[in-house]
SEKEMAR-982533 format. One line per 4 residues: number of its first residue (from 1); their letters; for each residue x, y, z of C-alpha. Coordinates in steps of 0.05 Angstrom, whole numbers, always signed. Each point is the difference from the previous one (the first is absolute). Example, Ala and Ser with C-alpha at 12.3 -4.5 7.8 and 13.67 -1.06 7.14 Angstrom:
% residues 2
1	as	+246/-90/+156 | +27/+69/-13
***
This chain:
% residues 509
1	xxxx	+7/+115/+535 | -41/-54/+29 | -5/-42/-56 | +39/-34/-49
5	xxxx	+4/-62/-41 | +64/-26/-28 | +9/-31/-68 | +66/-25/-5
9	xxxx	+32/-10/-71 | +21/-53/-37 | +4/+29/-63 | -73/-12/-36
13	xxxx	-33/+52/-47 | -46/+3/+46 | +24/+13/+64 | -15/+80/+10
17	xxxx	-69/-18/-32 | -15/-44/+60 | +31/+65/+49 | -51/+36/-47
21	xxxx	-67/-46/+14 | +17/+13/+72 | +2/+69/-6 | -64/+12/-40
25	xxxx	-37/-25/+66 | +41/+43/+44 | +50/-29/+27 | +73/+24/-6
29	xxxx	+40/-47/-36 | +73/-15/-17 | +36/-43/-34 | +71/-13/+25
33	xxxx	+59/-45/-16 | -7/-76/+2 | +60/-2/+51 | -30/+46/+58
37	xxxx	+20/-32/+65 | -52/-20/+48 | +31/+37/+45 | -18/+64/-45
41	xxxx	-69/-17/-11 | -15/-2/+85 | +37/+57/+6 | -46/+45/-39
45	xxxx	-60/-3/+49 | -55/+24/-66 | +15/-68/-30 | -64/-37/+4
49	xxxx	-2/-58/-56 | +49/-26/-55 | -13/-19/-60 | +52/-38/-45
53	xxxx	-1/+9/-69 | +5/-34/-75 | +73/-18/-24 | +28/-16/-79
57	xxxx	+47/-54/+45 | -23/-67/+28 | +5/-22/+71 | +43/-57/-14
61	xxxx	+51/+39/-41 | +68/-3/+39 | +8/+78/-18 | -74/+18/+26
65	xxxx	-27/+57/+41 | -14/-15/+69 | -38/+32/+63 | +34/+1/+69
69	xxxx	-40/-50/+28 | +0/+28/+66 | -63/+41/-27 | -41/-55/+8
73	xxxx	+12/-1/+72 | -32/+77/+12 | -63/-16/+7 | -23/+53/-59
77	xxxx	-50/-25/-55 | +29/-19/-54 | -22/-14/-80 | +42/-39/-46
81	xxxx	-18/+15/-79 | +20/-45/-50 | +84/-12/+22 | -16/+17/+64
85	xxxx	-58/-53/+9 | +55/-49/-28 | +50/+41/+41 | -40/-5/+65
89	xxxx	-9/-81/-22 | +70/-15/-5 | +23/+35/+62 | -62/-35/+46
93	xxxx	+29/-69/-30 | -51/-8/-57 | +21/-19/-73 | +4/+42/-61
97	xxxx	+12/-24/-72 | -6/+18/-76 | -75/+2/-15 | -29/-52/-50
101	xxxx	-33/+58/-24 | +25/+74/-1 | -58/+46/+0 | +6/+63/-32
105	xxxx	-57/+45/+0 | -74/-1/+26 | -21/-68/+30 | -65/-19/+43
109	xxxx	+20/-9/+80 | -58/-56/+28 | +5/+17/+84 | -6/-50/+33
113	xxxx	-1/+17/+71 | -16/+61/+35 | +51/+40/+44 | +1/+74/+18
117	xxxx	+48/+21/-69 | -56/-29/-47 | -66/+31/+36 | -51/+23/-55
121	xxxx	+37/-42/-47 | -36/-37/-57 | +2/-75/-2 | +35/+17/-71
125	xxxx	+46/+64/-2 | +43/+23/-54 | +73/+18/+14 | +58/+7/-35
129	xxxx	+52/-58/-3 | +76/+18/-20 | +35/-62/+29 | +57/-52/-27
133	xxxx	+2/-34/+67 | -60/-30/+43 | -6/-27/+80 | -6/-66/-6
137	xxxx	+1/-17/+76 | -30/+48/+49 | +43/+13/+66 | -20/-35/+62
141	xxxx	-58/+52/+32 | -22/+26/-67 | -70/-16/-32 | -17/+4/-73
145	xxxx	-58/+39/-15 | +1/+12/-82 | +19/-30/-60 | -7/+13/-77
149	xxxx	-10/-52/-49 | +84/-6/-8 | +27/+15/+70 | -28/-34/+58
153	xxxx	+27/+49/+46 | -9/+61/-17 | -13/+24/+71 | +16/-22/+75
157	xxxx	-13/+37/+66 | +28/-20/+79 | -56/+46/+21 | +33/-16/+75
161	xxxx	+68/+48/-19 | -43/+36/-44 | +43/-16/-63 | -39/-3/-68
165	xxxx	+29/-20/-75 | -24/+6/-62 | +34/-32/-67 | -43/+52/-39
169	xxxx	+8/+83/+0 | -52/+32/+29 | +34/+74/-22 | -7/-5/-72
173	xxxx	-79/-39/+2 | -57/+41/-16 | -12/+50/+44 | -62/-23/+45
177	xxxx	+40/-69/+13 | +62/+35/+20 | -37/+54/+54 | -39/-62/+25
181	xxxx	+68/-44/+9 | +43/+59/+37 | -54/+30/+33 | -20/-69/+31
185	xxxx	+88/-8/+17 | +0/+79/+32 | -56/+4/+26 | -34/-71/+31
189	xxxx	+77/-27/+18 | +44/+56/+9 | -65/+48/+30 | +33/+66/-26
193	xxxx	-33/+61/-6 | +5/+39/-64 | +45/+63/+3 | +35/+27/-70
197	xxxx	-31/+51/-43 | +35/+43/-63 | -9/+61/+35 | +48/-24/+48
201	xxxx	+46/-27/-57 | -9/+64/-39 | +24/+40/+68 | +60/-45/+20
205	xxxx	+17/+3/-73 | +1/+72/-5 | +34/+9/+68 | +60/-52/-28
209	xxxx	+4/+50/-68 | +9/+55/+45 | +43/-22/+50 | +50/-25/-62
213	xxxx	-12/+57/-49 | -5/+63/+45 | +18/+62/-41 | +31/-40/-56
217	xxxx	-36/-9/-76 | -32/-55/-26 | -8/-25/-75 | -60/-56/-3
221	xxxx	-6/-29/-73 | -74/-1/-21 | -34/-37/-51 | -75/+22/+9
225	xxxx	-7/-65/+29 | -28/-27/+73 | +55/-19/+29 | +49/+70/-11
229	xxxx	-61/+48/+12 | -14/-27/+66 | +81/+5/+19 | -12/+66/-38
233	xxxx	-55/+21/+48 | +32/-25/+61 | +67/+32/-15 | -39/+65/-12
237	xxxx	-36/-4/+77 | +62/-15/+34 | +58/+55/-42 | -49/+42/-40
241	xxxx	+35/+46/-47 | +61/-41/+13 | -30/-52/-51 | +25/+3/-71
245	xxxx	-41/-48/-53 | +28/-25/-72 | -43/-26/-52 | +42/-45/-44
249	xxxx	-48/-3/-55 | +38/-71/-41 | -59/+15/-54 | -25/-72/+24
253	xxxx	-63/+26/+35 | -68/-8/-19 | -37/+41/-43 | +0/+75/+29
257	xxxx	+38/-28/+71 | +56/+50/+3 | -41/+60/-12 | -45/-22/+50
261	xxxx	+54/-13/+48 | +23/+75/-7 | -69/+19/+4 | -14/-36/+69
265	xxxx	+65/+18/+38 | +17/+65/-19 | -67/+33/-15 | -47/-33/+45
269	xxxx	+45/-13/+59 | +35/+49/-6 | +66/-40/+10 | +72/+29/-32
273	xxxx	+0/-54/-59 | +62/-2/-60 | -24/-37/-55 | +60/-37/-46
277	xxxx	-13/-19/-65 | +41/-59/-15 | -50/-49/-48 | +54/+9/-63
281	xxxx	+64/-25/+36 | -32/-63/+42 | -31/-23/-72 | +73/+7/-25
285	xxxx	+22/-43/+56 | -55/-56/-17 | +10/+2/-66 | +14/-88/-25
289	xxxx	-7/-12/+72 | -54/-58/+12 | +15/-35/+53 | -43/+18/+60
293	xxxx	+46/+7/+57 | +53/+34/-38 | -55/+55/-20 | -18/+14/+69
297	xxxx	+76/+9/+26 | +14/+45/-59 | -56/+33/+26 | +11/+10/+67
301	xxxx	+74/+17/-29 | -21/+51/-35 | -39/+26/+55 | +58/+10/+48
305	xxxx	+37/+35/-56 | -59/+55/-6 | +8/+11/+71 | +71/+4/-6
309	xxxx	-8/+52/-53 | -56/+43/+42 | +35/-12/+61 | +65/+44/-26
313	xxxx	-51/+59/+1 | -7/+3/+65 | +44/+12/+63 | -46/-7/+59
317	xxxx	-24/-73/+1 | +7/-58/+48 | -43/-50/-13 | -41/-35/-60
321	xxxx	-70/-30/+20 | -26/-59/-35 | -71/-39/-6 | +25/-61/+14
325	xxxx	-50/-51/+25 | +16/-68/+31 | -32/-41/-70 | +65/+24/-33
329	xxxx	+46/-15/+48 | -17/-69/+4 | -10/-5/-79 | +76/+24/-9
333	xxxx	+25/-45/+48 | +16/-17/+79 | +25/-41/+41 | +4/-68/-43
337	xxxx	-57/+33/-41 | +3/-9/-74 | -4/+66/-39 | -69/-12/-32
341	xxxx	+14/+77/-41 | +40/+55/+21 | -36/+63/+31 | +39/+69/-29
345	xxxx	-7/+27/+65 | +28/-60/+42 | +71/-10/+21 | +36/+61/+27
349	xxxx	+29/+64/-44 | +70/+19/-26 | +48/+18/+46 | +15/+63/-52
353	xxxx	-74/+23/+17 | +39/+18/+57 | -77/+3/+53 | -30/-45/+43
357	xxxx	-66/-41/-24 | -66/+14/+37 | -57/-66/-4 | -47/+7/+48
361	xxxx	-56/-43/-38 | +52/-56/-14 | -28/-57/+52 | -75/+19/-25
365	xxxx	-50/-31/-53 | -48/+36/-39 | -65/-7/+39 | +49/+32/+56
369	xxxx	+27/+54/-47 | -76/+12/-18 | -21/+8/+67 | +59/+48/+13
373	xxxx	-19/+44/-52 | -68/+3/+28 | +26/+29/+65 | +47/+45/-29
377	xxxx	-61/+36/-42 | +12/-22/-72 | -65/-10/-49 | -17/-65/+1
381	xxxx	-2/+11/-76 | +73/-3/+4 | +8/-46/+60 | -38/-61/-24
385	xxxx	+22/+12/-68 | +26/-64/-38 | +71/-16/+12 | +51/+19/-56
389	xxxx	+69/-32/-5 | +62/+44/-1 | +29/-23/-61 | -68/+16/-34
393	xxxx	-24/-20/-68 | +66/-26/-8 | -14/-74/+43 | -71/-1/-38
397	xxxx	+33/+4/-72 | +39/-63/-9 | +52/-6/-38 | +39/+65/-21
401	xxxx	-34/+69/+22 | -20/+37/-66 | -27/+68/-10 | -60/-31/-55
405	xxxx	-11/-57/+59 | -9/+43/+55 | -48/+43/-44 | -36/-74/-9
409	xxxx	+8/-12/+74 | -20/+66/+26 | -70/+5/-51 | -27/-69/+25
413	xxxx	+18/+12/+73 | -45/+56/+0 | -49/-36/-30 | +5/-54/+57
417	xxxx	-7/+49/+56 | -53/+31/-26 | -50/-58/-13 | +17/-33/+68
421	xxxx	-12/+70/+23 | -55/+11/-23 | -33/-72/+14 | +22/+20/+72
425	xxxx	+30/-71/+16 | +22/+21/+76 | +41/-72/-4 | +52/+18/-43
429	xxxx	+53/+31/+42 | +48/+6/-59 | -13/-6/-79 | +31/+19/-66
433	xxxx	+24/-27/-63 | +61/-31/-23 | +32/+8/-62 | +39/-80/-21
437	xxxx	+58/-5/-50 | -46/-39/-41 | -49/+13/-66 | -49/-43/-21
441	xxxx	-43/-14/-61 | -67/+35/-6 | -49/+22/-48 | -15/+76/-16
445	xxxx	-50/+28/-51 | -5/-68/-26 | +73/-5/-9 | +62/-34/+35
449	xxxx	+30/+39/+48 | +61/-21/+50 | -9/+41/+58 | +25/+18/+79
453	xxxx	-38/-40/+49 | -17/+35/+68 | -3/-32/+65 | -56/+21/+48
457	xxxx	+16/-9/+81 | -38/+17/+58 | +11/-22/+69 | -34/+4/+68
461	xxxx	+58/+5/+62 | +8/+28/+68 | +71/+12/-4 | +29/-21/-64
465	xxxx	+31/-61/+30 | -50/-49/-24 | -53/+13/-46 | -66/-30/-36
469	xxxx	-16/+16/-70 | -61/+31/+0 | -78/-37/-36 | -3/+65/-49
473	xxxx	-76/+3/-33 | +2/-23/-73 | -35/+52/-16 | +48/+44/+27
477	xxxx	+66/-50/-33 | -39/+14/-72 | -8/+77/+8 | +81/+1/+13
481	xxxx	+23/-42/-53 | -61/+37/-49 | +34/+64/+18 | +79/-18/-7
485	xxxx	-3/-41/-71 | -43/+56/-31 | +35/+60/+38 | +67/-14/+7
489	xxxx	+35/-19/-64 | +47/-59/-14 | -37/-40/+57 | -40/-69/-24
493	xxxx	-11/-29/+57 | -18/+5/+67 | +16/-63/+66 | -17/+4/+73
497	xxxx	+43/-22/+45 | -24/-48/+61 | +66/-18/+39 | -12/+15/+76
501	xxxx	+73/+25/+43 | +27/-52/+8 | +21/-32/-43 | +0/+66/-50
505	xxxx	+12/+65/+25 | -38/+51/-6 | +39/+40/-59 | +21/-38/-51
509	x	+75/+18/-2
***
């Protein structure tokens, strides 16, 4: 490995999606404990550049997250983002305070002088801005080179030890800004040469599997999904045979999902596929339950108890393979993460499953996931297919799951796939409807009516961690709410929502 660029933690969202920007232009990247020694870091030789990440905490806390500032003294190039600009401030004897302003969100970066990070750069650049604290006095050594219209430094540089900061995050900016800003930091400062493919993922991956599983079974829970057919597929290069697939079909798919699903694994594929169907007992267990997070652990309750059930049947296995993806990880919770909404598949099993859990997607985003499935040979029908969350239907019909809501629900999400579909709006990375616990008044045949109102969303991302709602043609908004208030009865009204991730998610519950 010749190399390798460090992100160290410090518990942002973010952090992996920084390790993830790196590794879309080649380079390997990993992200690593805030508290690695210096002495660590010079000791593995493939260490070429650091980078220190975003952090809930502030610098001046007395309980705050610190580097070993021996790092400094390396020599590597290093990149502060966000906490570790103010980080990087703070330990070079500069001053860091609350901001006047905190900026949340999109904001307009004016450059002010040129240095090798901001090459190409625009005298005006959008970034993101996520930041309660600001620099208010740069370090001896350092020069300010941007500034947005509340934070007058939102980026210094000592281009002499080759240490850049930035109180903005590149990761999560559209994606032409971001290439420009890491390609500028890998390539014109840290001159490294690109090295990492998916075909070498998808081998080491497949080598790991087999080196762990050997002759054993494994059970991998599918949902029809991106993110379990590619753990699907890779399971079935590296044990063959030795893969077992379940189907849990909760009966909160789309419209004609689980035969599909069947359909696609077992005749296509030809892989060994039981299919459970359990839709009647998880709409038992939702049944008065409303509140959002409490749906999706009774979900993802229910889930392990299917297994539990299935498992019984069988003698001979070892190990349970999941799709997790690193988007749920961080949206359950880590480090001093706040759970933003529990993922089903996230946080360990049962001991009373009694087999040992098998990730091997868990520190990727989609675009990666994507890109894996391309290598391993899936359609790309199937592989750039929409994402879906686990809990299904269940987190886009708020309030209490119904069978007569889903019916609603499932009827005007067809209708919204289809006419974005068909207007062939490339954009729109992931769209549907959503069904609120609200009715409204409205007028049918001339008459009152008090109807269900249906929420329209469509959203362009690269990996689900930030995401812009996407300019939909009127034309195209009309034919959709035509289409659901005269097909799909008990619906009056139609809304689209334009919230960008953050500060909404992307689902609504």
């Amino acid at each position: 490995m010749r190399n390798k660029v460090v992100v160290l933690d410090f518990g942002s969202t973010t952090c992996q999606q920084v390790a993830q920007r790196i590794r879309d232009l080649g380079i390997i990247s990993e992200v690593v404990d805030h508290r690695i020694s210096a002495k660590e870091i010079a000791a593995d030789t493939s260490i070429k550049a650091l980078v220190l990440s975003g952090s809930p905490k502030s610098v001046y806390w007395p309980e705050t997250y610190n580097a070993d500032t021996a790092i400094y003294t390396l020599g590597l190039p290093i990149l502060g983002i966000c906490y570790g600009m103010q980080l990087l401030a703070r330990d070079f004897g500069g001053e860091v305070k609350a901001a006047k302003v905190a900026e949340q969100g999109d904001r307009q970066v004016f450059i002010t002088q040129s240095n090798r990070l901001n090459q190409g750069f625009k005298a005006k650049m959008d970034f993101c801005m996520r930041h309660n604290d600001e620099v208010t006095r740069l370090p001896k050594g350092f020069i300010n080179w941007a500034h947005t219209v509340d934070c007058p430094n939102a980026a210094m540089a000592d281009e002499s030890r080759n240490i850049y900061a930035v109180q903005f995050h590149p990761e999560v900016s559209s994606d032409d800004n971001a290439e420009l800003f890491f390609s500028n930091f890998l390539f014109n400062i840290c001159k490294l040469e690109t090295e990492r493919d998916m075909a070498t993922f998808a081998a080491n991956q497949i080598s790991k599997i087999q080196q762990k599983v050997q002759d054993k079974k494994v059970l991998c829970a599918i949902s029809g999904g991106v993110d379990s057919s590619v753990v699907a597929a890779l399971l079935h290069k590296a044990i063959g045979d030795n893969l077992l697939c379940m189907f849990v079909d909760h009966g909160l798919l789309r419209t004609g999902e689980a035969a599909t699903v069947m359909q696609t694994f077992n005749d296509n594929w030809g892989f060994n596929v039981i299919k459970v169907d359990a839709a009647a007992r998880f709409l038992d267990k939702l049944r008065g339950v409303s509140e959002p997070e409490e749906k999706r652990k009774i979900i993802g309750h229910e889930f392990i108890k299917v297994f539990e059930e299935e498992v019984k049947k069988f003698t001979d296995i070892a190990f349970l393979a999941q799709g997790t993806i690193f988007p749920d990880i961080i949206e359950s919770g880590t480090l001093d993460n706040k759970t933003v909404k529990t993922h089903h598949n996230v946080g360990g099993l049962p001991e009373a499953l009694n087999f040992e859990l098998i990730e091997p997607l868990k520190y990727l985003y989609k675009n990666e996931v994507r890109a894996l499935g391309i290598q391993l040979g899936l359609p790309e029908s199937l592989v750039n297919r929409q994402p879906f969350p686990g809990p299904g239907l269940a987190v886009r019909c708020l309030g209490e799951v119904t069978k007569v809501k889903l019916e609603i629900l499932k009827a005007a999400d067809m209708i919204v796939r289809e006419e974005i579909e068909e207007a062939d709006i490339k954009e729109a990375w992931q769209y549907f409807a959503v069904l609120p616990d609200i009715k409204s008044v409205g007028v049918n045949a001339g008459e009152r009516s008090y109807g269900q109102t249906v929420i329209v969303r469509a959203v362009e991302s690269n990996n689900a961690m930030a995401a812009t709602w996407v300019k939909i043609p009127y034309e195209v908004l009309k034919r959709i709410s035509t289409r659901i208030t005269t097909e799909v009865a008990g619906v009056n009204r139609v809304v689209y929502d334009i919230t960008d991730k953050p500060p909404g998610t992307i689902e609504w519950e």
